[in-house]
N, C-alpha and C positions, 0 to 999 in steps of 0.2 A: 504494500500500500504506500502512497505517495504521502511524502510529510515536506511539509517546507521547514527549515531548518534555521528559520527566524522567529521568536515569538509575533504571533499573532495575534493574543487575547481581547487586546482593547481593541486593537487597528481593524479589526475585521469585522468587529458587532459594528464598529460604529460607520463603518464604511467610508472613514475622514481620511484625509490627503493633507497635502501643501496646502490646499485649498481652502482648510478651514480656519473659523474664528480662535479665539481664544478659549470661547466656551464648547466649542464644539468634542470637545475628550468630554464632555458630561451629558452628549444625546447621540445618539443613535441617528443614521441615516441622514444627517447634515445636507447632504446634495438635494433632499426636498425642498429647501430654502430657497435654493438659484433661480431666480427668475427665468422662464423659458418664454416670454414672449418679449421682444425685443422695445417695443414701444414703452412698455412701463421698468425693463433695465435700463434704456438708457435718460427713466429720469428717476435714476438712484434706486431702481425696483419696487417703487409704490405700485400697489396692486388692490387697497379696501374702498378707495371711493370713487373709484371713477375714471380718474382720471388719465391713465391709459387703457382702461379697461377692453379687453378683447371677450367677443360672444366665442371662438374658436378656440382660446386659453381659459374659458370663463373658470372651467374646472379646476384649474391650477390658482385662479387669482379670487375675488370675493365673486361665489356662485349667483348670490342674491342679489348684485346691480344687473343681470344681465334682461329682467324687466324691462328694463328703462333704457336698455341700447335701441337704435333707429335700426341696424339691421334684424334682416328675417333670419337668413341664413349666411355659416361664414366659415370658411376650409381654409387652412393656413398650412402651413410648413414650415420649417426650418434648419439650420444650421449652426451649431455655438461650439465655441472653442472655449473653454475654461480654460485659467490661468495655466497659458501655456511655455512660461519661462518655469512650472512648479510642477504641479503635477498633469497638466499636456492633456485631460479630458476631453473628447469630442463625443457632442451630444446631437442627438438627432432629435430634432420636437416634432409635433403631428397635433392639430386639435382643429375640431370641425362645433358647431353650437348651430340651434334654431331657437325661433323667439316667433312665437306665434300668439298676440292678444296676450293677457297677463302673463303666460307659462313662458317657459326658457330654460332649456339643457344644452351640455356639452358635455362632450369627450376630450380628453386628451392627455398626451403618454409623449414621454423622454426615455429615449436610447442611449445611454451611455458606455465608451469604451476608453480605459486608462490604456497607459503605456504599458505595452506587454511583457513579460520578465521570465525569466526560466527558473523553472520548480527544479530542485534538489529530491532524490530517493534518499533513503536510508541509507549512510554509510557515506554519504557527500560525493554519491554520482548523480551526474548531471543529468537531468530529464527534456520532457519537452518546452516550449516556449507555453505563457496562457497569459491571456489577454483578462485582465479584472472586467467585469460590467455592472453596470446601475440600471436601474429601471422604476420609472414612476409613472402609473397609469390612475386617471383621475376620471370618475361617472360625477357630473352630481346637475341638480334640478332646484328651478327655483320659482317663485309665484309671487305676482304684484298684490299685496291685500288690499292694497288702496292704489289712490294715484299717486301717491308720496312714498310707500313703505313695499319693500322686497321682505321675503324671509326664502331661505335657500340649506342646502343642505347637500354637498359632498363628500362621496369616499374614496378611499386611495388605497394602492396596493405598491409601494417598496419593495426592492432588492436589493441585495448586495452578493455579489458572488466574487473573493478575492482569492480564490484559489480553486482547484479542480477537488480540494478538500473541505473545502469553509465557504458559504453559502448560507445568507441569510434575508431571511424577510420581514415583513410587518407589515400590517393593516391602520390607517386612520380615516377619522371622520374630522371635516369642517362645518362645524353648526354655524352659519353668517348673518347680519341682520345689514339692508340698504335704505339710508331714507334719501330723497332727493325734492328740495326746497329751490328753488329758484337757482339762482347761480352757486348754489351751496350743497356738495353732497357729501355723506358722512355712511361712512361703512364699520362695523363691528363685529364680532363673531371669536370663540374661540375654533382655533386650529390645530388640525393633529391629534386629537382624540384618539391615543390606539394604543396597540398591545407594545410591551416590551421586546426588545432583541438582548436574545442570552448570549455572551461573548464567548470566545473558545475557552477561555477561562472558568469562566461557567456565572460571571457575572452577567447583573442586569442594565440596561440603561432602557430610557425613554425618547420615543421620537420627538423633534422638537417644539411639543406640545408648546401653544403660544394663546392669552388673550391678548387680542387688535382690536384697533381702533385706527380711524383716520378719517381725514377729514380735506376736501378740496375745494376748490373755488372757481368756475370760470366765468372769463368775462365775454361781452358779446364783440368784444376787437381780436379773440382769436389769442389772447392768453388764459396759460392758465397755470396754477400748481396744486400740490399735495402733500398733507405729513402724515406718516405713517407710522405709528409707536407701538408695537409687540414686547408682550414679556414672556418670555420662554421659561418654565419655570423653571427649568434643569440646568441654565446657561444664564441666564440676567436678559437687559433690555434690548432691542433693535430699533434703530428708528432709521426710517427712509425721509430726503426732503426731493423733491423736483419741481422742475416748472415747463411749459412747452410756448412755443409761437407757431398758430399755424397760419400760413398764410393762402387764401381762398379755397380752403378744405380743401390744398393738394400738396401743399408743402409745410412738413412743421420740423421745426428744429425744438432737441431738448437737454437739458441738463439734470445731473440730481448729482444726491451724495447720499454713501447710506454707511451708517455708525455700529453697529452690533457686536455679536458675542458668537451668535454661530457661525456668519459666514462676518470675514474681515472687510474694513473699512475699505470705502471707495467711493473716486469720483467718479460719474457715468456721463458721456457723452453721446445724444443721438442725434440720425435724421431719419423721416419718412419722407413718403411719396406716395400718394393717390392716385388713380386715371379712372373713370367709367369703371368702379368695382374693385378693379385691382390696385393692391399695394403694395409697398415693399416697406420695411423699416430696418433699420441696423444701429446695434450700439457698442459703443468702444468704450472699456474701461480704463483709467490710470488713476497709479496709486503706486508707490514709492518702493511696495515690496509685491506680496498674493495680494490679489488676483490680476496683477496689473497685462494689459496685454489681450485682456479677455473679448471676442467677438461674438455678436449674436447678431444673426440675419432670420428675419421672419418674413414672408412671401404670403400672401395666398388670396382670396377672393370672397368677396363678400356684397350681398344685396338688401 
C-alpha cells in the first residue's frame, strides 16, 4: 500500500496551501472561501448584497438576492489561477441560474487541480506522479416574500483529495436573508453549516462556518460599492470592501480589498464587458506576498 512519507494530519483535512489565511490551520476546506465569479473578486470578493451578484454563481454567493436580478436565465464559465507564485491552483468554475417571477435557483461547481508531486512507497521508493484536487458543487433556491425581502437557502458538497491515500469530504448548508430598498441592498445569512472533516491524524476541524452580513449602495450614475463582514467562528473576522463604475451597462471597471483570516489579505483589480447578453469579466489580484498574481476570467450568457 502507498504511504507518503511526509506527515499529512492537518494538511490534508484541511485541504490548505500557500494559499491560505492565517486562520485557515483552524477550518477545514479553506478553498470554499475563493470567490469563483470574477465580477465580485475583482471588487475584493463581496458576494451578500448585490453588488456583483451573478444569477449563474448565485449558489456560491448570497442565494436569496437572486429574486431581485433583471435576468431570467444565465450560463457562465470560467477560468482562475490561484496564487500562482505559491501554490499554482487552477480552477475550472461552471454555474448556470433561472429567475422566473418570485422563485430563483442555481447550480454551480469549481474544479480544482494543484501542482502535481510524486508519492513515495514504503521503504523511500519512488512511485507514481498524482495530481491533488478540490471540488465544490453548490444547488441552492430562493423566493421573493415580498417586493423588498428574498429568503434562500443552499447546499454544498466539498472535497479534498491530497493523495491516492487521503481523501476527504464535507457537506454544508447556507441559510441567507436579501432585502433591497431603493439604492440600498443588505444581505445576511449564516454560511457553511456542515459536518466536520477528521484529519489523518484522527482530528477534527470545521468548514468555514461564517455569520454575514453586508451591505451596498448604488447610484443611478452607474456607481456603486459594498462591505462585507463574516465571522468565521473557527478563524476570526473577514471583511470584503469594493466599488465599480459602469459605464452604459457595457463597460465597468472595479476595485476592492479584502482583510481576513481564512483566505489572506488583498487588493483586487477588475474589468467587465457586456454586448447583447454576452459578457466577459476578469480580475487581477496584488498583494505583497499569497495570493498575489491571482487571475479569474468568467464568460458566459445571460437574458
Amino acid at each position: 500500500m502507498k504511504k507518503i512519507l511526509v506527515s499529512i494530519s492537518l494538511f490534508a483535512a484541511l485541504g490548505a496551501s500557500l494559499s491560505a489565511g492565517d486562520g485557515a490551520g483552524s477550518v477545514a476546506m479553506p478553498f470554499a472561501e475563493i470567490p469563483r465569479n470574477a465580477a465580485a473578486l475583482g471588487e475584493g470578493g463581496v458576494h451578500l448584497a448585490g453588488s456583483s451578484s451573478s444569477l449563474a454563481y448565485g449558489a456560491f454567493e448570497n442565494i436569496a438576492a437572486l429574486p431581485f436580478t433583471t435576468s431570467k436565465v444565465d450560463v457562465g464559465g470560467g477560468y482562475e489561477m490561484w496564487a500562482p507564485k505559491q501554490s499554482n491552483e487552477k480552477f475550472i468554475n461552471f454555474g448556470a441560474g433561472v429567475h422566473f417571477g418570485k422563485f430563483a435557483a442555481s447550480v454551480a461547481g469549481s474544479l480544482g487541480n494543484n501542482e502535481p508531486y510524486t508519492e513515495y512507497r514504503e521503504g523511500g521508493f519512488e512511485g507514481s506522479k498524482f495530481t491533488p484536487k478540490d471540488m465544490h458543487i453548490a444547488f441552492g433556491a430562493a423566493y421573493g416574500i415580498t417586493k423588498n425581502i428574498g429568503l434562500g437557502v443552499s447546499g454544498k458538497y466539498l472535497s479534498n483529495t491530497l493523495s491516492s491515500a487521503a481523501a476527504y469530504s464535507a457537506f454544508g448548508v447556507d441559510v441567507m436573508a436579501f432585502g433591497s430598498f431603493g439604492p440600498v441592498n443588505v444581505g445576511a445569512g449564516v454560511r457553511n453549516i456542515g459536518s466536520k472533516v477528521k484529519s489523518y491524524s484522527g482530528d477534527e476541524f470545521s468548514i468555514p462556518t461564517a455569520a454575514s452580513v453586508g451591505v451596498a449602495y448604488a447610484s443611478a450614475f452607474g456607481l456603486g460599492a459594498e462591505l462585507d463582514a463574516d465571522y468565521v467562528f473557527a478563524a476570526g473576522p473577514d471583511i470584503s470592501a469594493g466599488a465599480h463604475y459602469c459605464w452604459n451597462d457595457m463597460l465597468t471597471v472595479r476595485a476592492g480589498y479584502h482583510v481576513g483570516a481564512v483566505l489572506p489579505s488583498f487588493l483586487s483589480l477588475g474589468l467587465g464587458a457586456k454586448f447583447f447578453g454576452v459578457y466577459v469579466d476578469a480580475a487581477y489580484l496584488v498583494s505583497p506576498a499569497v495570493p498575489s498574481g491571482t487571475l479569474c476570467i468568467s464568460a458566459g450568457y445571460r437574458f
